[in-house]
SEVEXSE-720967 format. One record per atom (N, C-alpha, C, O): x, y, z; atom name. Coordinates in pm, whole numbers. Each point is the difference from the previous one (the first is absolute). Layout:
BEGIN
FIBA,X,Y,Z,kolti
FIBA,X,Y,Z,CA .
...
***
This chain:
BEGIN
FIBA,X,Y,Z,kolti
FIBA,-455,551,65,N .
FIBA,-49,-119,64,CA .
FIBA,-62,-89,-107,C .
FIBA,-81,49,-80,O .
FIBA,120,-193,74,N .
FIBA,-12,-80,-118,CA .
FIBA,-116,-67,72,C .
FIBA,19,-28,119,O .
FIBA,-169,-11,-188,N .
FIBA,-78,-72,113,CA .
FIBA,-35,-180,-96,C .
FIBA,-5,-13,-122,O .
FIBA,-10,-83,210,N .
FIBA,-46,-113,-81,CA .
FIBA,-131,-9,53,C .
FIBA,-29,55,106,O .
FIBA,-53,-120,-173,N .
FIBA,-131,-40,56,CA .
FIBA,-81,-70,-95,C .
FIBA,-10,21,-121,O .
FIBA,-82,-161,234,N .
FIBA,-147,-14,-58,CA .
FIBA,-92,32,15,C .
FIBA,-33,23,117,O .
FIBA,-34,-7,-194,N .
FIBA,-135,9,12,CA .
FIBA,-36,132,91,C .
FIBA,-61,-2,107,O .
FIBA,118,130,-184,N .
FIBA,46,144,79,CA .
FIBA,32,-9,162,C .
FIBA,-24,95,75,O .
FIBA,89,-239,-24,N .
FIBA,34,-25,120,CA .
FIBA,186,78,14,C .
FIBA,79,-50,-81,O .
FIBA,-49,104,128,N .
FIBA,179,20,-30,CA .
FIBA,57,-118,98,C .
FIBA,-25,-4,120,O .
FIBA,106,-93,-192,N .
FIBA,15,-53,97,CA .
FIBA,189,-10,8,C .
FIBA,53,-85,71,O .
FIBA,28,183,-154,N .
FIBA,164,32,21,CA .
FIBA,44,118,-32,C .
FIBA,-59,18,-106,O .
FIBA,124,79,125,N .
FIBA,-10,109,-9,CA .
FIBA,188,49,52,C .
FIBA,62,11,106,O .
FIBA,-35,3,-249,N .
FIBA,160,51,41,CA .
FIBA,-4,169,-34,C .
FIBA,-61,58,-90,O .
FIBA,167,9,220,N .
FIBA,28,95,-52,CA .
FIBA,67,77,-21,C .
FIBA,-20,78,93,O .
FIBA,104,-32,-163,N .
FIBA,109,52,-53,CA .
FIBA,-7,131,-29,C .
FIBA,55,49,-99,O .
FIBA,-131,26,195,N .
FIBA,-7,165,25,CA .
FIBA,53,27,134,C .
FIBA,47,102,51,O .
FIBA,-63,-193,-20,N .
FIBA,26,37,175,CA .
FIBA,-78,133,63,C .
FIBA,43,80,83,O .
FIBA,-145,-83,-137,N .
FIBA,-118,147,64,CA .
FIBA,-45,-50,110,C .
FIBA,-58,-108,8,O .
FIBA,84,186,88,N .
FIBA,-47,-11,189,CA .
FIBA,-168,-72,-55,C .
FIBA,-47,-84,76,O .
FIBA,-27,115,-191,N .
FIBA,-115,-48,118,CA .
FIBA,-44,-165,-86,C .
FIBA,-113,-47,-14,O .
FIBA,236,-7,-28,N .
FIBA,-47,-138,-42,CA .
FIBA,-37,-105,20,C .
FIBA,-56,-85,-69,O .
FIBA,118,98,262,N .
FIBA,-27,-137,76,CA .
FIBA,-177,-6,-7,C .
FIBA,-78,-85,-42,O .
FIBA,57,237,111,N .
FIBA,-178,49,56,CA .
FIBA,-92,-37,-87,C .
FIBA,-102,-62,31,O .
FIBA,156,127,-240,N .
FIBA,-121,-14,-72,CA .
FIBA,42,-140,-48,C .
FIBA,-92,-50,-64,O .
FIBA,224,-50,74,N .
FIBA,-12,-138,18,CA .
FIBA,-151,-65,88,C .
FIBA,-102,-58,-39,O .
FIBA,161,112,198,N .
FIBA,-118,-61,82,CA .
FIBA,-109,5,-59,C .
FIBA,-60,-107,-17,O .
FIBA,3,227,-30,N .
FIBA,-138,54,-18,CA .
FIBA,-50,-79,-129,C .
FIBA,-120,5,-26,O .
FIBA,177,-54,-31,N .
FIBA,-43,-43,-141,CA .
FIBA,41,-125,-24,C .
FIBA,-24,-44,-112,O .
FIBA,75,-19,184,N .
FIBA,47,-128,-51,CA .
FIBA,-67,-132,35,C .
FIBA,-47,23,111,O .
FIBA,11,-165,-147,N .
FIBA,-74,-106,47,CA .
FIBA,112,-46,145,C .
FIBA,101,52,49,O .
FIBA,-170,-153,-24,N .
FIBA,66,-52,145,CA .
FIBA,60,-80,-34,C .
FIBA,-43,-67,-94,O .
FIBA,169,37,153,N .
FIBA,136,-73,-61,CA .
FIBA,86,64,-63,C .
FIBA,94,-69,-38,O .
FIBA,-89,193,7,N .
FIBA,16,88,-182,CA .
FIBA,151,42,106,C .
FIBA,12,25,120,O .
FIBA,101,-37,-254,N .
FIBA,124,-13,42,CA .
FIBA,45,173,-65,C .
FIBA,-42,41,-109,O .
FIBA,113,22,180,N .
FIBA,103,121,-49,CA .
FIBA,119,-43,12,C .
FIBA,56,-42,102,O .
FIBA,-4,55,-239,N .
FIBA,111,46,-17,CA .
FIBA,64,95,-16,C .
FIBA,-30,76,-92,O .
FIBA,169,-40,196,N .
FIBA,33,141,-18,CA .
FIBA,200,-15,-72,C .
FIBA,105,-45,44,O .
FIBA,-145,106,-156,N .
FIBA,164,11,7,CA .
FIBA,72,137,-81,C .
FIBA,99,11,-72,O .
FIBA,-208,91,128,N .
FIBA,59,136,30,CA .
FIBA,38,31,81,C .
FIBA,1,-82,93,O .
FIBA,52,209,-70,N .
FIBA,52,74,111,CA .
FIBA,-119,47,58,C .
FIBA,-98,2,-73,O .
FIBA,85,39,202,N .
FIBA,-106,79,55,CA .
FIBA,31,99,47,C .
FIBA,65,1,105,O .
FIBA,-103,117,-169,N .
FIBA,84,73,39,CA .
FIBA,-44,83,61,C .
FIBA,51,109,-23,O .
FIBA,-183,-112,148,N .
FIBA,-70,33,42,CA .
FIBA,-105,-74,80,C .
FIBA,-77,-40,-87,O .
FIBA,35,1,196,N .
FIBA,-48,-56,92,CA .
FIBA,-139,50,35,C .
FIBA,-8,97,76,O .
FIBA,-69,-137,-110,N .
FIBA,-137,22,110,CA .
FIBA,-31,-116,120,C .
FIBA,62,-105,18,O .
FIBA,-163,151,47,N .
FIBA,-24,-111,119,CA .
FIBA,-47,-88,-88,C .
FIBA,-37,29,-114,O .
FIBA,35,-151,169,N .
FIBA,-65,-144,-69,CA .
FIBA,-123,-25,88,C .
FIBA,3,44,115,O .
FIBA,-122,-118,-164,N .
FIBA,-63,-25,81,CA .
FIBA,-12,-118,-8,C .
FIBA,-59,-56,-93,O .
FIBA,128,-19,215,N .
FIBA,61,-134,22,CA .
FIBA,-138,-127,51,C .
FIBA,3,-122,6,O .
FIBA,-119,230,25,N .
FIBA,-107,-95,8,CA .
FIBA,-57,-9,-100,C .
FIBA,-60,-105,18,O .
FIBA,29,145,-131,N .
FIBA,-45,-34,-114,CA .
FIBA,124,-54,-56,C .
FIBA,-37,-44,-109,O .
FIBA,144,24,118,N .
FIBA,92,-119,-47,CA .
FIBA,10,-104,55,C .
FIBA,45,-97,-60,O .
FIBA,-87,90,201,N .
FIBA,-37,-117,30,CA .
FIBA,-124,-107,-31,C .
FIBA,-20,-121,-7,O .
FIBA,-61,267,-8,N .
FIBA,-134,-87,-45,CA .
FIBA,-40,-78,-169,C .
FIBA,-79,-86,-40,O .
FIBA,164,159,-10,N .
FIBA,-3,-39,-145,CA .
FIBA,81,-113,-29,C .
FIBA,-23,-67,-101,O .
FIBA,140,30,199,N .
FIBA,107,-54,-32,CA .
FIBA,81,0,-99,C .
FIBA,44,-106,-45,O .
FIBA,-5,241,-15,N .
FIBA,84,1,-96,CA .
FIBA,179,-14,66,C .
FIBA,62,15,106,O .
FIBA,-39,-54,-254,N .
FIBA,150,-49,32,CA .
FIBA,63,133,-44,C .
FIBA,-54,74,-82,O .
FIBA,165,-50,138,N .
FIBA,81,131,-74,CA .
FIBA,147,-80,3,C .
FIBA,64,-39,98,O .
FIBA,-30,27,-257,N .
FIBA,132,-41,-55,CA .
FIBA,102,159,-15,C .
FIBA,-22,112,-44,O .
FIBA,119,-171,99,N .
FIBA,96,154,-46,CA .
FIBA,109,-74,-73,C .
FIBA,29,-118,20,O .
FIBA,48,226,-136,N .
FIBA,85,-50,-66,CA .
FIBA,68,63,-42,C .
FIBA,-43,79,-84,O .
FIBA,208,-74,121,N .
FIBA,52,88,-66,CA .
FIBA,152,-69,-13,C .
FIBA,47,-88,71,O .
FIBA,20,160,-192,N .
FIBA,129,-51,-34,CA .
FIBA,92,51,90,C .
FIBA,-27,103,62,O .
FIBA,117,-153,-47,N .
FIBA,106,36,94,CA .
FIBA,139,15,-174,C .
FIBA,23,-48,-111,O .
FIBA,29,159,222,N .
FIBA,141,83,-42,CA .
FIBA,78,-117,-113,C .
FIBA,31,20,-117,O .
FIBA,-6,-181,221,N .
FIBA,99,-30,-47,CA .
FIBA,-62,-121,-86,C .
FIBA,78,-91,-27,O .
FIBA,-204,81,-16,N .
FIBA,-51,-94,-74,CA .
FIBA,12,17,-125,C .
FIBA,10,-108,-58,O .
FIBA,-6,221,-29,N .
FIBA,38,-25,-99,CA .
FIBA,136,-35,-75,C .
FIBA,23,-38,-114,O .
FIBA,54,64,218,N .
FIBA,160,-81,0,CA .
FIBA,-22,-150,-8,C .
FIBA,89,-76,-38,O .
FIBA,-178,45,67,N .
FIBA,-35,-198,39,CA .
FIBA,-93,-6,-138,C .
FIBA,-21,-111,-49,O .
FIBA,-23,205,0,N .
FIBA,-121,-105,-109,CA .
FIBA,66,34,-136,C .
FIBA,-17,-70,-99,O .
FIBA,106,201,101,N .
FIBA,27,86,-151,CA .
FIBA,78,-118,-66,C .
FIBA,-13,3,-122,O .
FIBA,98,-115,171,N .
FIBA,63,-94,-97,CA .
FIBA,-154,-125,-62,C .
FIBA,-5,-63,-106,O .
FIBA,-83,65,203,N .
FIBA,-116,-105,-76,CA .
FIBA,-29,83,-130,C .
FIBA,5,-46,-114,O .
FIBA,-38,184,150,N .
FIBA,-56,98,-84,CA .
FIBA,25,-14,-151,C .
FIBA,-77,-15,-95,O .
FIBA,252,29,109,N .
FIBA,46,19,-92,CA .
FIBA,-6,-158,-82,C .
FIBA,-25,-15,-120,O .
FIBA,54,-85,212,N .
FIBA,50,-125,-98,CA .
FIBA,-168,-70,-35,C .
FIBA,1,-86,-88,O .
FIBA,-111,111,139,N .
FIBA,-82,-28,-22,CA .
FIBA,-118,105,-45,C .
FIBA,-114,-38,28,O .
FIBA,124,148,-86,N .
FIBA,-72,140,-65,CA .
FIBA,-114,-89,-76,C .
FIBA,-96,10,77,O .
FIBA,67,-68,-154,N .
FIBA,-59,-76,-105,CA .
FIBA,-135,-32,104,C .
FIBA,-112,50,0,O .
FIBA,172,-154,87,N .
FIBA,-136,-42,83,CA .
FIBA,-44,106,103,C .
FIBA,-110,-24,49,O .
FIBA,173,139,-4,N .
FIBA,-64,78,57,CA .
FIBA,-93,120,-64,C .
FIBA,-95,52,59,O .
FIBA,147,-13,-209,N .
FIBA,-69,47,-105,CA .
FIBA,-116,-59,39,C .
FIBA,-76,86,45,O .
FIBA,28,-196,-42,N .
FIBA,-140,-62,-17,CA .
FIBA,-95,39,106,C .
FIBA,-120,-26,3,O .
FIBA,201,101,97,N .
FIBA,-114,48,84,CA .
FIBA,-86,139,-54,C .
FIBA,-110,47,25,O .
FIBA,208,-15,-100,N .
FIBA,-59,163,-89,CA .
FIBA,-133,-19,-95,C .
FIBA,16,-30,-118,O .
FIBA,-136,47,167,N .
FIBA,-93,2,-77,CA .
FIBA,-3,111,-97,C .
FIBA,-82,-22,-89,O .
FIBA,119,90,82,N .
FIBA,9,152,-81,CA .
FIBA,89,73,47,C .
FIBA,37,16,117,O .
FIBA,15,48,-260,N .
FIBA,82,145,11,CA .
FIBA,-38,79,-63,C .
FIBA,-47,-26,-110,O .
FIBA,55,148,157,N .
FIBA,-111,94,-110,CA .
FIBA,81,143,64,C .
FIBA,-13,53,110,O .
FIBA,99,-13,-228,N .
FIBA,36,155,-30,CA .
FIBA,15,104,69,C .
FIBA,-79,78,-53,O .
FIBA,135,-17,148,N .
FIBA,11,121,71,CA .
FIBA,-134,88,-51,C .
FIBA,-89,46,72,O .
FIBA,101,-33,-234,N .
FIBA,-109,102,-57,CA .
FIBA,-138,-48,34,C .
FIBA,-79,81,49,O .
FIBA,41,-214,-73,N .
FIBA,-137,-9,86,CA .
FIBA,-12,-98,108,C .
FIBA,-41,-116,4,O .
FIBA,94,204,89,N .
FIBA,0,-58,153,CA .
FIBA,-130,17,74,C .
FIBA,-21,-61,105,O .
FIBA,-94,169,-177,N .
FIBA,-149,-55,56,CA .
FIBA,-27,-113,10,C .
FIBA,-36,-41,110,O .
FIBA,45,-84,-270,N .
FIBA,-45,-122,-40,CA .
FIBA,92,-43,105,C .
FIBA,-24,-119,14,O .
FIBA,105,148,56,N .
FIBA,87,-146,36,CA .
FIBA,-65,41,177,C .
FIBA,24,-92,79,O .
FIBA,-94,208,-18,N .
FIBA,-69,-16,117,CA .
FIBA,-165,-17,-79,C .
FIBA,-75,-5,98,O .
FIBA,24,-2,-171,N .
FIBA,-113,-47,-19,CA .
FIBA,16,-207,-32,C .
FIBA,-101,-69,-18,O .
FIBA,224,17,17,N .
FIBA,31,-125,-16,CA .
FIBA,-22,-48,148,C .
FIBA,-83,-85,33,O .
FIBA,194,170,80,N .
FIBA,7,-65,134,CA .
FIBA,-112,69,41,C .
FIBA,-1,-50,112,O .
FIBA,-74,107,-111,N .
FIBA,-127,43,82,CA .
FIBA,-135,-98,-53,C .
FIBA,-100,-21,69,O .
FIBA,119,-23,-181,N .
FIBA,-127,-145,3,CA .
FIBA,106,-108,-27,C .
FIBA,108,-24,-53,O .
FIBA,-262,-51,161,N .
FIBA,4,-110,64,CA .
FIBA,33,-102,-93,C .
FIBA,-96,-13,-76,O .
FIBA,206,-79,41,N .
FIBA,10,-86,-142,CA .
FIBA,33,12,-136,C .
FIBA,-6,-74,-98,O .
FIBA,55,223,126,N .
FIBA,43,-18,-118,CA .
FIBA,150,79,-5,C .
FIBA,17,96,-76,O .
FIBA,85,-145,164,N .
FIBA,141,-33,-50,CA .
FIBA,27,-12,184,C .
FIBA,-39,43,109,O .
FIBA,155,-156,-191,N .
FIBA,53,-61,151,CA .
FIBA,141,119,107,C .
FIBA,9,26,120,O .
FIBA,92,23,-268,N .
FIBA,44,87,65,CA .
FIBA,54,110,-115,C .
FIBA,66,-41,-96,O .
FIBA,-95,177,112,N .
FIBA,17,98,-93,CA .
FIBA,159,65,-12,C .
FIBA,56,49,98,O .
FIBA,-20,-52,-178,N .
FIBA,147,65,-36,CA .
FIBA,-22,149,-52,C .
FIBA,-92,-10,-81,O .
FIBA,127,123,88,N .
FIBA,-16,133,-48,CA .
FIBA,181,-12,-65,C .
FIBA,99,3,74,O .
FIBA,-95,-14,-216,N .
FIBA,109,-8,-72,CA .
FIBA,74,214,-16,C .
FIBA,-67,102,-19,O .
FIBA,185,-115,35,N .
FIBA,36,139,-59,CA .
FIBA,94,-5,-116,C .
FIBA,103,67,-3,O .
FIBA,-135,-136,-79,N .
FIBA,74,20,-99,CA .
FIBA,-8,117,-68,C .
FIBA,-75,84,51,O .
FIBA,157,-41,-198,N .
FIBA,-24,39,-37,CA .
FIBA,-127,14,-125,C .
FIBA,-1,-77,-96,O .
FIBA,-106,189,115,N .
FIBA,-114,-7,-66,CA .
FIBA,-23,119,-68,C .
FIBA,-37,113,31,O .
FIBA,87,-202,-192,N .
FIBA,-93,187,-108,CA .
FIBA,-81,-110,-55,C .
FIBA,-89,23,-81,O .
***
């Protein structure tokens, strides 16, 4: 679970574990307005408690790729690689793939992490 926030307020919160209890410790911890994003699988269900989602008013975004979308984007991909490169804030080595979850786990400092497998002696 990736969290944004001011002023230790959370106020967006994507998550890409899909662990049953993300909506709940969403509710429990988040400011009012504070948006989830989900675009894991869930692969596991708990009850929701739909009055504290009402009361907080959080938004819940879901997102997920469909089967036949990468048939529709893989020709931008390819003829335009250069400007999509630019979304890669870092790539950093199969061998130290700690640094590259100590990159996406704080807040600001890389936009999106690449774990490279090249070859490494």
């Amino acid at each position: 679970m990736q969290r944004w926030s001011v002023d230790s307020q959370v106020f967006v919160v994507i998550d890409a574990a899909g662990a049953e209890l993300v909506i709940n410790t969403v509710l429990a911890s988040t400011k009012w307005h504070a948006k989830l994003v989900m675009v894991a699988v869930q692969k596991k269900s708990e009850p929701i408690d739909l009055g504290s989602m009402l009361r907080s008013a959080l938004t819940l975004i879901a997102s997920q790729g469909y089967p036949m979308e990468i048939f529709e984007v893989t020709e931008e991909l390819v003829w335009h690689q250069e400007l999509f490169a630019k979304l890669i804030s870092h790539r950093v080595p199969f061998s130290d793939v700690e640094r590259a979850f100590e990159l996406t786990l704080t807040p600001g400092a890389a936009e999106k992490v690449v774990v490279t497998f090249d070859e490494e002696q």
